[in-house]
OpenMM code with the backbone's topology and positions (N, CA, C; nanometers):
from openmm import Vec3, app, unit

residues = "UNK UNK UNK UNK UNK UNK UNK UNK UNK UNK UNK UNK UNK UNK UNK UNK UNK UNK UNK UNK UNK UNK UNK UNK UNK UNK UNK UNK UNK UNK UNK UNK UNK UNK UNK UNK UNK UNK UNK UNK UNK UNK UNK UNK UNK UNK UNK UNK UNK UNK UNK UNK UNK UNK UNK UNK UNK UNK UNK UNK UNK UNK UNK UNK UNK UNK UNK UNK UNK UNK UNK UNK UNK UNK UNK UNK UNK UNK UNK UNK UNK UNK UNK UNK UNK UNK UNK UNK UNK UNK UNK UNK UNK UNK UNK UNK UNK UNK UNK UNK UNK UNK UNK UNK UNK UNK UNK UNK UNK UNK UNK UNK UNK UNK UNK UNK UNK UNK UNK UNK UNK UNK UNK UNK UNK UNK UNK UNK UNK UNK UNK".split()
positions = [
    Vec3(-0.9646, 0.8469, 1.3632),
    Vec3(-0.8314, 0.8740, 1.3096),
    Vec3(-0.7950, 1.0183, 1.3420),
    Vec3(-0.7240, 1.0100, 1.4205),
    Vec3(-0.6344, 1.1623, 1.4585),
    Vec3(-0.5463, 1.2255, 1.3392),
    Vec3(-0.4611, 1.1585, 1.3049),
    Vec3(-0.3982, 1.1781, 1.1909),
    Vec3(-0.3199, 1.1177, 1.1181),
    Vec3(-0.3312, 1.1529, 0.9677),
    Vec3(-0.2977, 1.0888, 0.8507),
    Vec3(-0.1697, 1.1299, 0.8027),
    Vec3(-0.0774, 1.0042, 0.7338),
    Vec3(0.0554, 1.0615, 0.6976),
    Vec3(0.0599, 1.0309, 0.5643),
    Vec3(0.1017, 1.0890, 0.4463),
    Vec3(0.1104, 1.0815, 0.3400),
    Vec3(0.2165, 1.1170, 0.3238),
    Vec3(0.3452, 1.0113, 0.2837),
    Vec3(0.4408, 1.0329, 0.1931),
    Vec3(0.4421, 1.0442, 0.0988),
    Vec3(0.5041, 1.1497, -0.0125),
    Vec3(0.4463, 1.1377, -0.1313),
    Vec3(0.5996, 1.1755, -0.1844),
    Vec3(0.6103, 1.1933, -0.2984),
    Vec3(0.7739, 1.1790, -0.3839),
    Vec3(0.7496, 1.3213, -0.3107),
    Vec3(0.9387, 1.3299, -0.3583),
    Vec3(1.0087, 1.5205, -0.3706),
    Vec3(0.9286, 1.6178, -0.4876),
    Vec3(0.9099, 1.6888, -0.5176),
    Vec3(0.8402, 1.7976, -0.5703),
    Vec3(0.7362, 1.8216, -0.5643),
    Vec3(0.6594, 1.8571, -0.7079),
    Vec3(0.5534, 1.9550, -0.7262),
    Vec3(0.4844, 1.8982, -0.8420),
    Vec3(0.4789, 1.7621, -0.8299),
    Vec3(0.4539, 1.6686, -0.9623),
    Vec3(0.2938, 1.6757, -0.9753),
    Vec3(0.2399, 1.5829, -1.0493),
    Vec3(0.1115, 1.5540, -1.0519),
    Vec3(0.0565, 1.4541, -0.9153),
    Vec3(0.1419, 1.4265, -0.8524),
    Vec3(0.0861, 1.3236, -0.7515),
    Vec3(0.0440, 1.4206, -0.6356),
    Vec3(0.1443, 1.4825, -0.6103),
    Vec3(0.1172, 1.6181, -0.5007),
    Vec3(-0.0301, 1.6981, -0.5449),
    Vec3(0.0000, 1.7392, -0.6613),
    Vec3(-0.1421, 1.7983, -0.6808),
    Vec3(-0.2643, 1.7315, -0.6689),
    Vec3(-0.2515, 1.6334, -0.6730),
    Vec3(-0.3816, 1.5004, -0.6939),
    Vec3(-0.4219, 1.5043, -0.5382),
    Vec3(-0.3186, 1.4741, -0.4712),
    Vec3(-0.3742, 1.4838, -0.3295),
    Vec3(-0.3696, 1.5651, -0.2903),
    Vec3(-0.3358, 1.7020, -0.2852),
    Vec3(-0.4062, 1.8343, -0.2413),
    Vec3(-0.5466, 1.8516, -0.2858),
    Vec3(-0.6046, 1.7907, -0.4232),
    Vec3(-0.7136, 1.8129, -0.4852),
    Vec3(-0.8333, 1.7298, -0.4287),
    Vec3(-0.7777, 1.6112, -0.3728),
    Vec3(-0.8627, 1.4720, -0.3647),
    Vec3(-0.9146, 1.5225, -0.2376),
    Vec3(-0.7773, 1.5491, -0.0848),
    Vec3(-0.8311, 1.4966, 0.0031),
    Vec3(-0.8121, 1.6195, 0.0995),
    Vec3(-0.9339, 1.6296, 0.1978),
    Vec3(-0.9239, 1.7651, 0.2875),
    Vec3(-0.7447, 1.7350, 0.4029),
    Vec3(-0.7171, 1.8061, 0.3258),
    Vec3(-0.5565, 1.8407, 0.4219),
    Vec3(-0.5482, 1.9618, 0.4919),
    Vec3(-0.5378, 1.9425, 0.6435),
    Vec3(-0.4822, 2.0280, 0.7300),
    Vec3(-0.3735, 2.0850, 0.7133),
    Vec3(-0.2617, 2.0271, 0.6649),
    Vec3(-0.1416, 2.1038, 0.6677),
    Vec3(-0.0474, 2.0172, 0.5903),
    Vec3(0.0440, 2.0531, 0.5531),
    Vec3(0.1889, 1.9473, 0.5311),
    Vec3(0.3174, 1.9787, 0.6050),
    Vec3(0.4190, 1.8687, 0.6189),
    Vec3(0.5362, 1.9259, 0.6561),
    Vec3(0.6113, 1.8741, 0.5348),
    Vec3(0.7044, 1.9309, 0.5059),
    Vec3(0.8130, 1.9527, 0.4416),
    Vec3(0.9034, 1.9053, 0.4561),
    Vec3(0.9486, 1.7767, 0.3950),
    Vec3(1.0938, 1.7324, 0.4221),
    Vec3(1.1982, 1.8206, 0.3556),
    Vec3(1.3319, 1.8317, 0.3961),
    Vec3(1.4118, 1.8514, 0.3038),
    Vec3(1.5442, 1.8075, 0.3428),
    Vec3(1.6781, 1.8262, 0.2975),
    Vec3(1.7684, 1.7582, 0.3154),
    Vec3(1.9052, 1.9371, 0.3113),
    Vec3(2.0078, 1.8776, 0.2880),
    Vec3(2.1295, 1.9613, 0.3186),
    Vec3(2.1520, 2.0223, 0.1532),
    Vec3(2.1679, 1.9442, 0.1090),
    Vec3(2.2423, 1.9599, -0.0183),
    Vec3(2.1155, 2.1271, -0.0916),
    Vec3(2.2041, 2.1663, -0.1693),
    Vec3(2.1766, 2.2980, -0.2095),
    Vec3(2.1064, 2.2777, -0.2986),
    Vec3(2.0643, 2.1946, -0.3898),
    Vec3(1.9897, 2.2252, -0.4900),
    Vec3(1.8560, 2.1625, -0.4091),
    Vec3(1.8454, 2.0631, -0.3277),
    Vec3(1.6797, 2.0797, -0.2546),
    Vec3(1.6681, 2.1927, -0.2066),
    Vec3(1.7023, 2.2997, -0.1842),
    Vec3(1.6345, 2.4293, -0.1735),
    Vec3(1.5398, 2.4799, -0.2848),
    Vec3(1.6062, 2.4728, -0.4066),
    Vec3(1.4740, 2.5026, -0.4978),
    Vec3(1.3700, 2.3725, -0.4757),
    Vec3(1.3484, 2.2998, -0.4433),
    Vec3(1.2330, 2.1840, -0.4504),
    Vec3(1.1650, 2.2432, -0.3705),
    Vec3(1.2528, 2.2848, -0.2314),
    Vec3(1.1398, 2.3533, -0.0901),
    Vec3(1.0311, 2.4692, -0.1224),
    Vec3(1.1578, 2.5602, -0.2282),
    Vec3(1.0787, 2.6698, -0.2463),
    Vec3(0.9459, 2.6619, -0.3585),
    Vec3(1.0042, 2.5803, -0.4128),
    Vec3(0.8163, 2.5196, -0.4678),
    Vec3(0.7466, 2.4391, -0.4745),
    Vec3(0.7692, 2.3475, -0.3843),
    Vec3(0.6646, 2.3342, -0.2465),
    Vec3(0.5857, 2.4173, -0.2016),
    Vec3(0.6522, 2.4642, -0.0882),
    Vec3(0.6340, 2.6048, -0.0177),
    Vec3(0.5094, 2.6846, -0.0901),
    Vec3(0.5552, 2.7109, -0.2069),
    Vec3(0.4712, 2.7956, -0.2807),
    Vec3(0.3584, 2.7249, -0.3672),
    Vec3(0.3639, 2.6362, -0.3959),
    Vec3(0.2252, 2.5382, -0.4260),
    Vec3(0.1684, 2.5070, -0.3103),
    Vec3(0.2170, 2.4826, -0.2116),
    Vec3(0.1027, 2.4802, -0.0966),
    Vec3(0.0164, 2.6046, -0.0698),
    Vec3(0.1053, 2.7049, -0.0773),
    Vec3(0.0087, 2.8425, -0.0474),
    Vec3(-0.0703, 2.8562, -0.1762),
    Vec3(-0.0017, 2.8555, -0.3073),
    Vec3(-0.1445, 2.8672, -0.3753),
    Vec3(-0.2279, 2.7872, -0.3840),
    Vec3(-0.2502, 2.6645, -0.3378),
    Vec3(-0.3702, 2.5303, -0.3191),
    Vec3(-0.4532, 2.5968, -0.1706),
    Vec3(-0.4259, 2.6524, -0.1174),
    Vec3(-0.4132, 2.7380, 0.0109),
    Vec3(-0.4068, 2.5940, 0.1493),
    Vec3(-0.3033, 2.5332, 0.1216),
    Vec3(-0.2698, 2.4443, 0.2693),
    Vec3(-0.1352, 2.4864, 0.3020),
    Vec3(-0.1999, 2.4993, 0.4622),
    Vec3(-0.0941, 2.4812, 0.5337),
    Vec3(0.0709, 2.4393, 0.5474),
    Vec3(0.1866, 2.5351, 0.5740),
    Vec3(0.2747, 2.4621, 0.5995),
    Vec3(0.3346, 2.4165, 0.7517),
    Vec3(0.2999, 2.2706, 0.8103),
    Vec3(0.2770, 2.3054, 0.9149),
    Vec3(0.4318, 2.3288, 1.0060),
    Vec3(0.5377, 2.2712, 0.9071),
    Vec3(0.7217, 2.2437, 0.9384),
    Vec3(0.7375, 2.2505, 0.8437),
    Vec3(0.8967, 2.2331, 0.9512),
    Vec3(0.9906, 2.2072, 0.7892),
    Vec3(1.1152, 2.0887, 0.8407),
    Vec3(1.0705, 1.9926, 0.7683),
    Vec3(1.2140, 1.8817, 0.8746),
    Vec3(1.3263, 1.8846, 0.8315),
    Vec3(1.4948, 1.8658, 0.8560),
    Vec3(1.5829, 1.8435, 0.7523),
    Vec3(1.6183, 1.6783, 0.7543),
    Vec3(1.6187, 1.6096, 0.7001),
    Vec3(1.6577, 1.4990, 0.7234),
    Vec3(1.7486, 1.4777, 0.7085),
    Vec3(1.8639, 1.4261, 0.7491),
    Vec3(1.9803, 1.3883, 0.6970),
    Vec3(2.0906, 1.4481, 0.7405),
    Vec3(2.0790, 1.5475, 0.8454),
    Vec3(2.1277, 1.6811, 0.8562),
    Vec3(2.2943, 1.6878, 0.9295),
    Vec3(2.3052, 1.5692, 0.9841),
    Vec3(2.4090, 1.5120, 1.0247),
    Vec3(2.4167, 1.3791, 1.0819),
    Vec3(2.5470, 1.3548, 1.1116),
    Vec3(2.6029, 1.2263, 1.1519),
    Vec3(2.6453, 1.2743, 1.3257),
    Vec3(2.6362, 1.2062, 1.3636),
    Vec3(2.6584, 1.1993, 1.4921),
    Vec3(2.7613, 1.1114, 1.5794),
    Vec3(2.8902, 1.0788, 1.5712),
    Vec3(2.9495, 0.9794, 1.5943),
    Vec3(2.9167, 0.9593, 1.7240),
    Vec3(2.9294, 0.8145, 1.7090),
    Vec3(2.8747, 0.7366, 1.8557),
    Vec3(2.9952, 0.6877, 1.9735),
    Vec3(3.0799, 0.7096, 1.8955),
    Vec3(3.2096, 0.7335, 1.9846),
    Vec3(3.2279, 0.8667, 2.0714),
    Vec3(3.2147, 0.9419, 1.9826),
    Vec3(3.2734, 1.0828, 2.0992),
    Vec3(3.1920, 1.1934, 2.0300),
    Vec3(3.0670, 1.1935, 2.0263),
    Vec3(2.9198, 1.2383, 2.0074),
    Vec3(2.9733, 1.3532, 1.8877),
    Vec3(3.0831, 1.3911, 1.8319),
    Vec3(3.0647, 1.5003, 1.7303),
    Vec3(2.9832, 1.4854, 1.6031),
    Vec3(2.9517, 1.5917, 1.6138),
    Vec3(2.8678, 1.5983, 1.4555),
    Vec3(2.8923, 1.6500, 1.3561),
    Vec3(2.8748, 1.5653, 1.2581),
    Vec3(2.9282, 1.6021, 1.1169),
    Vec3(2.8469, 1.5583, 0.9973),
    Vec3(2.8083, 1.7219, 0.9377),
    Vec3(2.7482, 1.7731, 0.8346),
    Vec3(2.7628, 1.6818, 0.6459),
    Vec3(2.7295, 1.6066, 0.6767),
    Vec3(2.7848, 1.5049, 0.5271),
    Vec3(2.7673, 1.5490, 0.4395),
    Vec3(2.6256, 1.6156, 0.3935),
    Vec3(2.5846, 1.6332, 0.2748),
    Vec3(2.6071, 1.8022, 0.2815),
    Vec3(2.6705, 1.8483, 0.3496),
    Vec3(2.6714, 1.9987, 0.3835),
    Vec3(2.6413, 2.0776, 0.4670),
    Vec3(2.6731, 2.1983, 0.4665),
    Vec3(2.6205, 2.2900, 0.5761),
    Vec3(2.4504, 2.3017, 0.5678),
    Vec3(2.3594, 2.3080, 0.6809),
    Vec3(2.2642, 2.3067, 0.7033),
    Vec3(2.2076, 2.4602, 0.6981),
    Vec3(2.1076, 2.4211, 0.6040),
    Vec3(2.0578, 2.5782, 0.5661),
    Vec3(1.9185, 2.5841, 0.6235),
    Vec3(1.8408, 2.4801, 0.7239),
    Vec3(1.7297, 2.4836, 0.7889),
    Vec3(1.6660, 2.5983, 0.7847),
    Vec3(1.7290, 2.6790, 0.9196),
    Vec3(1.6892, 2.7460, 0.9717),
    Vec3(1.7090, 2.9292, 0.8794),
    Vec3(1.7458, 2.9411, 0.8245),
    Vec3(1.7341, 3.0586, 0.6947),
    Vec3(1.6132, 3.0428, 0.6282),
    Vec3(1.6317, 2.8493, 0.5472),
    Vec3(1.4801, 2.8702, 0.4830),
    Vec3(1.3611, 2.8833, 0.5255),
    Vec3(1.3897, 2.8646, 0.6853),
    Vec3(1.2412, 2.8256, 0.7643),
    Vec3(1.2300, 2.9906, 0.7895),
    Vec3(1.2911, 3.0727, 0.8079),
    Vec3(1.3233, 3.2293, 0.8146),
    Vec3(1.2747, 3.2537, 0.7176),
    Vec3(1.3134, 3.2476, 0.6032),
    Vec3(1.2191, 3.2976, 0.4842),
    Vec3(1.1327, 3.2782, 0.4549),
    Vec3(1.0729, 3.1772, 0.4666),
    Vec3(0.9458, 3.0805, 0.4079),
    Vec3(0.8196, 3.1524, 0.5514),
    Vec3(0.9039, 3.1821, 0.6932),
    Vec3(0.7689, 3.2051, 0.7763),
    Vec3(0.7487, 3.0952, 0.8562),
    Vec3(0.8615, 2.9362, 0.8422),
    Vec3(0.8031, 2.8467, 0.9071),
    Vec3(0.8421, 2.7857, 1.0402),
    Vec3(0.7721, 2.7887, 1.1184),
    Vec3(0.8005, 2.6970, 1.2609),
    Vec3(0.6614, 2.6285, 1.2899),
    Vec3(0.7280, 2.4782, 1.3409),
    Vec3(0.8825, 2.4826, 1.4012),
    Vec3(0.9584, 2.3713, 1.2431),
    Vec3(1.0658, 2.4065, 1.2556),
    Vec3(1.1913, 2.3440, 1.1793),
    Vec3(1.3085, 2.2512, 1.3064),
    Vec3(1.2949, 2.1587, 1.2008),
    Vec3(1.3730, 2.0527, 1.3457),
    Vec3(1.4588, 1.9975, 1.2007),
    Vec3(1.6213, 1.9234, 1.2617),
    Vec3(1.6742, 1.8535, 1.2280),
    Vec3(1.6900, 1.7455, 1.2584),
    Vec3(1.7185, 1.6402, 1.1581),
    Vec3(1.7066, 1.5220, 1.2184),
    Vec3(1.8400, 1.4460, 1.1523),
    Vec3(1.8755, 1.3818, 1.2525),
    Vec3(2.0392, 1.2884, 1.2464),
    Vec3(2.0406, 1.1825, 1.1307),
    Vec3(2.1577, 1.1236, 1.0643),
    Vec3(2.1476, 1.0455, 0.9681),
    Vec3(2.2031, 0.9240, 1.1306),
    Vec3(2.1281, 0.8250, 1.1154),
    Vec3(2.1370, 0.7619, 1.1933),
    Vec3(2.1001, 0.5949, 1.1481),
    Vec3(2.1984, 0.5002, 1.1543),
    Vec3(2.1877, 0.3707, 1.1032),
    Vec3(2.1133, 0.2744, 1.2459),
    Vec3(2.0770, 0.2909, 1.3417),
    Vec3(2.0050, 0.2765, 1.4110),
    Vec3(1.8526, 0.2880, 1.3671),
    Vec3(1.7729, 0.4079, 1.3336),
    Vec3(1.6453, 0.4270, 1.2381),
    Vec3(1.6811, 0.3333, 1.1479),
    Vec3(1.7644, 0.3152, 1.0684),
    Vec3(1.7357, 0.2466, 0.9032),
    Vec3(1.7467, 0.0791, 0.9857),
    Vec3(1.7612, 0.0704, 1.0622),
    Vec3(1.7601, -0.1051, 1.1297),
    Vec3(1.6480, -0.1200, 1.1817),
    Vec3(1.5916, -0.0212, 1.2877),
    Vec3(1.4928, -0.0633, 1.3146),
    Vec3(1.3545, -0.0572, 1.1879),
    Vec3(1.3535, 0.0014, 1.0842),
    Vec3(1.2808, -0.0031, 1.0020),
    Vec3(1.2806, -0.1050, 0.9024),
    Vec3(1.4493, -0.1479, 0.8944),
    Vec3(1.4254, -0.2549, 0.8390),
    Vec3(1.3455, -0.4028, 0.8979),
    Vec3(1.3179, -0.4163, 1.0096),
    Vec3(1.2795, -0.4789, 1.0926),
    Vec3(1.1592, -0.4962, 1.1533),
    Vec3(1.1150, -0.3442, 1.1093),
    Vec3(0.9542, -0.3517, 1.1382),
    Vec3(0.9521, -0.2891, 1.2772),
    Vec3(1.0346, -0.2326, 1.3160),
    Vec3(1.0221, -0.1819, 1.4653),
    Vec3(1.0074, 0.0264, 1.4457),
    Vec3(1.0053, 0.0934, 1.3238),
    Vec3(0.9786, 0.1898, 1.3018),
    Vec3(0.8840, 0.2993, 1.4080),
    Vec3(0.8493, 0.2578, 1.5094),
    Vec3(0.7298, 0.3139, 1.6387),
    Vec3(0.8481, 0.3086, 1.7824),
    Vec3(0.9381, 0.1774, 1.7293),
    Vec3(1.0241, 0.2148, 1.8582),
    Vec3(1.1441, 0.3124, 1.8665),
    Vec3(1.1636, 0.3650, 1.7756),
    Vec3(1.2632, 0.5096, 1.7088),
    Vec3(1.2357, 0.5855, 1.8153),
    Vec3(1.2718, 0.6342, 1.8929),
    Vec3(1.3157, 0.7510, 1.9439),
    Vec3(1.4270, 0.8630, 1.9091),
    Vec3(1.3308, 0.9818, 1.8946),
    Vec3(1.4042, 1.1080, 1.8410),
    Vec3(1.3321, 1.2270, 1.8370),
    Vec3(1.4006, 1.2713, 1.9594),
    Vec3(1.3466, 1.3994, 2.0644),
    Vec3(1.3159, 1.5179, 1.9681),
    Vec3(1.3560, 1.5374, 1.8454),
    Vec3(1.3758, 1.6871, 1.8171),
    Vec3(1.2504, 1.6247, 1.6890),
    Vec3(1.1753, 1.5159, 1.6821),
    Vec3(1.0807, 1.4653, 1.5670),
    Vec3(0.9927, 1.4735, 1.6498),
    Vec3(0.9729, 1.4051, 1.7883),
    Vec3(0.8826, 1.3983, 1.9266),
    Vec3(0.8428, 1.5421, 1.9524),
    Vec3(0.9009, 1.7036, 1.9308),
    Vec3(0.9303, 1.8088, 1.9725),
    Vec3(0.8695, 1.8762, 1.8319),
    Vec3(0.8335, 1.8214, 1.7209),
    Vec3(0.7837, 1.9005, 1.5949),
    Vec3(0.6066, 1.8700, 1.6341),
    Vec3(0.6278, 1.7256, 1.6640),
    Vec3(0.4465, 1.6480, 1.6537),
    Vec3(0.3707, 1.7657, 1.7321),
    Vec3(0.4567, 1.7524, 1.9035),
    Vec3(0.3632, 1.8304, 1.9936),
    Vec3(0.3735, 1.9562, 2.0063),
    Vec3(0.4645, 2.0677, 1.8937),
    Vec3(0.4344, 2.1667, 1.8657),
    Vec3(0.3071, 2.1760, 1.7947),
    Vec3(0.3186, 2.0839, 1.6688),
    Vec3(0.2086, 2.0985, 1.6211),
    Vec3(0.0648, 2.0298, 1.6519),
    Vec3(0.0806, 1.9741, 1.7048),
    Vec3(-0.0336, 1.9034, 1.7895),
    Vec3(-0.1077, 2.0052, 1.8587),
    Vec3(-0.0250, 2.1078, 1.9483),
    Vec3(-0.0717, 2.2013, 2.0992),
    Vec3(-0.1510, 2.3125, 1.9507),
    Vec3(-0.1474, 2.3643, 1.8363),
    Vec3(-0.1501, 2.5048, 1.7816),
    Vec3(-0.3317, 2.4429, 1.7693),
] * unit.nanometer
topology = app.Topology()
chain = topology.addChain("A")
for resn in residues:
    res = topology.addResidue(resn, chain)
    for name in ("N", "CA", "C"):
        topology.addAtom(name, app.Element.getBySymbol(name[0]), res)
């Protein structure tokens, strides 16, 4: 096994701690989203990982826009994207955004979740893969 993915809820609950405690972890990445109040969730995250002392290995945004498939503009739904500030503060690369895209939510509904293609998720792995 090369590597393990653990989704686990948003915060800093008892489940997070359980598996920082249980199991040897290399690193985590960090989801987060647009909207302003997941910034405080990131930032303690962020900071429970360093005091457990793991790794942060990203920071993803999910959700980060829409992309019309008509005439490719993009548009910010849940807000302006504050990625790249928090990844500035926090110390973290790489930080990638990722599209709200109803294409992913089909193929997952479907069981095809491996055939997703998405260059800037493909572009976090083998950053962190090469360190």
């Amino acid at each position: 096994l090369d590597y393990l993915f653990i989704d686990m809820p948003p915060g800093t609950g008892d489940v997070t701690m359980t598996v920082f405690q249980s199991l040897p972890i290399d690193g985590v990445i960090i989801v987060t989203s647009p909207q302003q109040l997941v910034g405080m969730i990131v930032d303690k995250a962020v900071k429970m990982a360093e005091k457990m002392d793991v790794k942060v290995l990203g920071l993803v945004e999910n959700m980060s826009y829409f992309k019309c498939p008509d005439c490719g503009k993009e548009t910010e739904l849940f807000g302006k994207s504050r990625l790249y500030e928090t990844a500035g503060e926090f110390n973290i690369s790489p930080a990638v955004k990722l599209p709200l895209d109803p294409a992913v939510a089909k193929a997952c509904d479907e069981g095809r979740v491996f055939d997703v293609e998405e260059p800037a998720l493909e572009a976090l792995v083998n950053k962190i893969a090469s360190r």
